[in-house]
N, C-alpha and C positions, 0 to 999 in steps of 0.2 A: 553827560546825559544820564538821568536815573531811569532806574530799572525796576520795577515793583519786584518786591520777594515773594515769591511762591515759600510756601512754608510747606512740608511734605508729611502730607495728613495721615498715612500710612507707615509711620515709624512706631512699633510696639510700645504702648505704655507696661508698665511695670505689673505683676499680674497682681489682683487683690485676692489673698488665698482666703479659702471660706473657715471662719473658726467655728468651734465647737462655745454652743451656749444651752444648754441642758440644766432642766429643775427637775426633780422628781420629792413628791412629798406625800408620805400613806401614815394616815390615822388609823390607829385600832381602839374596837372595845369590846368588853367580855359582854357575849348573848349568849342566853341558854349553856352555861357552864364553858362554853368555846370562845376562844380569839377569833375575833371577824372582823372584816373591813369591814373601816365606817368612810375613811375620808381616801382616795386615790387619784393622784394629780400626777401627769408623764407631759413633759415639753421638752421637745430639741432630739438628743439623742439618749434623753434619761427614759429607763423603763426597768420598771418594774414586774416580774412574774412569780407566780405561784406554784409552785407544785403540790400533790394531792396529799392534805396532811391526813399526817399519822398520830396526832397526840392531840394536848389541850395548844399546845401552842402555833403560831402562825408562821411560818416560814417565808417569807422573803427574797427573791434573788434580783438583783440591781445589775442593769446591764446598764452600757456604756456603747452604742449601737456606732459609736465613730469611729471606736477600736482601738480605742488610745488617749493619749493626751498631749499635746505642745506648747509651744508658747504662744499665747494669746487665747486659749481653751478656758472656757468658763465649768465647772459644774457643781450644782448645790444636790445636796441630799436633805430631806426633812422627814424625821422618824418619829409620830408619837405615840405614845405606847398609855392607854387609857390604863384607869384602875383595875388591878387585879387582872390587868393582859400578860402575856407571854409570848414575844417576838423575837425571830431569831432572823438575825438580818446577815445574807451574804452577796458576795457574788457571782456572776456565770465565767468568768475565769480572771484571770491577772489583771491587775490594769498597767499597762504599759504607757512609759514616761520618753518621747522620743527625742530625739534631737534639739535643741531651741534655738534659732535663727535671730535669734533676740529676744528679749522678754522672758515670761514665766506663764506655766501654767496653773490653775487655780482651783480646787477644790474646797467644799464649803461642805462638813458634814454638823447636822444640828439635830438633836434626838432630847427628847423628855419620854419620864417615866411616870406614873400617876400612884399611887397609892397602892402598896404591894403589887404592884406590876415589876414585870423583869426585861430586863434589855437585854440580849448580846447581838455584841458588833463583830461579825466572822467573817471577814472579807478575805478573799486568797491575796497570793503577794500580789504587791505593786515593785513592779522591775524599773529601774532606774538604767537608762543606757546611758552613754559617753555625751557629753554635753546636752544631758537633760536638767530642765528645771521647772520644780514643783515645789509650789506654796501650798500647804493643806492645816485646814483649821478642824478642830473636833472637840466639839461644846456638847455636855451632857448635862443635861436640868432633872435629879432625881427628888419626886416628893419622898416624907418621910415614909421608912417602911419599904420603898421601892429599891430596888438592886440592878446589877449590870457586869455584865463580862466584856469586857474591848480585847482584842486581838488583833494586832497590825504588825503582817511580817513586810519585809522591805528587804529587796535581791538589787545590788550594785550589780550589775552584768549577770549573765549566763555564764557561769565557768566552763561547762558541758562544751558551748558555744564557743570559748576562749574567745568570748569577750570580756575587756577592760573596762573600767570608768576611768577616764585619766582625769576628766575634767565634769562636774557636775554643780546644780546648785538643787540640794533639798532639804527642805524648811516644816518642820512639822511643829503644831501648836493645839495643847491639848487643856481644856479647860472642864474639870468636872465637881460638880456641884450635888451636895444633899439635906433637905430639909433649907434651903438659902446658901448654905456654909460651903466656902472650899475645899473639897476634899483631895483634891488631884491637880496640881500643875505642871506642865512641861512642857522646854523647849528642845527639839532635837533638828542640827543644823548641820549640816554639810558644805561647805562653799570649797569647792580647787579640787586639788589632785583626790578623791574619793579612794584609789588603789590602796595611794602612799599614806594617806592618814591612815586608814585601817589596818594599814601594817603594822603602824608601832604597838607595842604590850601594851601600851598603855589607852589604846581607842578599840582595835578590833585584833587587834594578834594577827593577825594575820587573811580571818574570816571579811566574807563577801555578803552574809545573809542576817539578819536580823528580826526578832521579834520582841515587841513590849506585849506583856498581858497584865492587863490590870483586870479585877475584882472587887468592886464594893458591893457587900452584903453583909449581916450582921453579924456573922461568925468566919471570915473565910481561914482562921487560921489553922483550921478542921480540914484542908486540904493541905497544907504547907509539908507534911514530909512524906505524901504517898508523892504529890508533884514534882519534891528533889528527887525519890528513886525512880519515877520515871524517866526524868531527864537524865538521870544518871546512866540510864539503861541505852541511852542515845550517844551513838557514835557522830564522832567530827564537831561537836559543839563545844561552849563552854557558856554557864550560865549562873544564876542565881534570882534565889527565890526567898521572900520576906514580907511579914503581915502586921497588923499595927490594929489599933482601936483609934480614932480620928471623928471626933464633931457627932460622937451617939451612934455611929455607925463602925463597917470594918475595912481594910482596905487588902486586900495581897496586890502586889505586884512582883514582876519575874519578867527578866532581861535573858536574852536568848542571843548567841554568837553561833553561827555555823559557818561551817566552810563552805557551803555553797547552797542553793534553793531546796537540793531533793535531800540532804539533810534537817535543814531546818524544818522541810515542810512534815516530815515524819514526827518531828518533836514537836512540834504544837499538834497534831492532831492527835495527837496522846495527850497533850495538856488538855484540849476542848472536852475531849470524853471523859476526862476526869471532874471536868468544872462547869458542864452545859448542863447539867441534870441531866431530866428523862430525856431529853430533846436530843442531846448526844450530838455527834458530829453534821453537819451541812449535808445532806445526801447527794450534792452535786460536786463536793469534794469527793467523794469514792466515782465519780464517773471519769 
């Protein structure tokens, strides 16, 4: 004798978690001698805010309102910077890189500069925890005559915290460009044990904390030996700092090694107020 199946409509399917998909894109152009919004676009959890400036240039802070990032996280940034502007672009704190349950997550940063216009890119660290993974891209389009400061520090754990990375994947890819010409390439890649690579002399000595600063502008080698004795002045790091002429323009860059976040973060912000101009340090890094 058959039996019809009851099938038991009350067994939990699997949860669909919500991911993060965030654009954020702000045009600037010079009015009346000032940086002013012209173009300002926030979708998802991308946002953008202001604080009350204090010079010719425009300040910026890019928040992240989902608190983070994981696998399967989207977010793009778009920064353009009109002729003869002055943008100083940061953020409202860390972005933090969490667990990844599979996948990756994905940042998308895209910035032009226009004709004697200036960029910097001043974001506080991005903290990497133990089986996090983050793809991030950073493309910069300078016309001729325009300049730019990048600053990107990047913390393997909290040591304060004594936390580890045993295990992570972080993939950086940076693409900068001036007058058409490549001025700037770089891949920097992490895949496995994050602790134990950093350990050997030959990757991190032993350090947990990181920062690349690059500089293109027509002279930066007019900074290169007050910025060594600054960082020389910096305990717990190891670094190095070097400048070149490249495609009609100039380049510095400087590689930063700390033992831990509240090191590192000391020594670049001795670097920014050496190489921000008037504009000087982020005033929500002093907060």
């Amino acid at each position: 004798m058959d039996f019809p199946v009851v099938m038991n409509q009350n067994v939990a399917k699997p949860a669909t978690l919500q991911r993060v998909r965030a654009t954020g894109h702000l045009a600037v152009k010079r009015s009346a001698g000032r940086s002013r919004i012209d173009v300002l676009y926030q979708d998802g959890s991308a946002k953008i805010r202001f604080p009350t400036p204090e010079s010719e240039s425009l300040e910026a802070i890019l928040i992240n309102t989902a608190g983070g990032l994981t696998a399967g996280d989207r977010i793009s940034w778009q920064i353009d910077a009109g002729a003869g502007t002055r943008v100083v672009m940061t953020t409202q704190a860390s972005e933090k890189v969490y667990r990844a349950e599979g996948g990756r997550a994905e940042a998308d940063i895209r910035m032009s500069a226009g004709k004697d216009a200036h960029l910097s890119w001043l974001p506080q660290e991005t903290i990497a925890y133990d089986r996090s993974a983050l793809r991030r891209r950073i493309e910069v389009d300078l016309a001729q005559g325009a300049s730019c400061l990048l600053v990107e520090p990047l913390v393997l754990g909290r040591r304060a915290m004594g936390e580890t990375v045993d295990q992570c994947l972080f993939h950086d890819s940076w693409r900068i460009t001036c007058a058409g010409s490549l001025v700037h390439a770089e891949e920097f890649r992490v895949d496995g044990d994050a602790t134990g690579l950093m350990a050997l002399a030959a990757s991190g000595n032993g350090a947990t904390a990181f920062a690349t600063i690059l500089m293109i502008a027509p002279n930066p080698t007019m900074f290169v030996d007050e910025l060594r004795h600054r960082l020389a002045s910096c305990a717990a790091l190891d670094f190095g700092v070097s400048a070149w002429s490249v495609a009609g323009t100039g380049k510095l860059l400087a590689r930063i090694a700390a033992r831990d976040g509240f090191a590192l973060k000391n020594a670049v912000a001795g670097a920014v107020r050496l190489l921000n101009g008037s504009a000087g340090l982020p005033k929500i890094w002093a907060s």
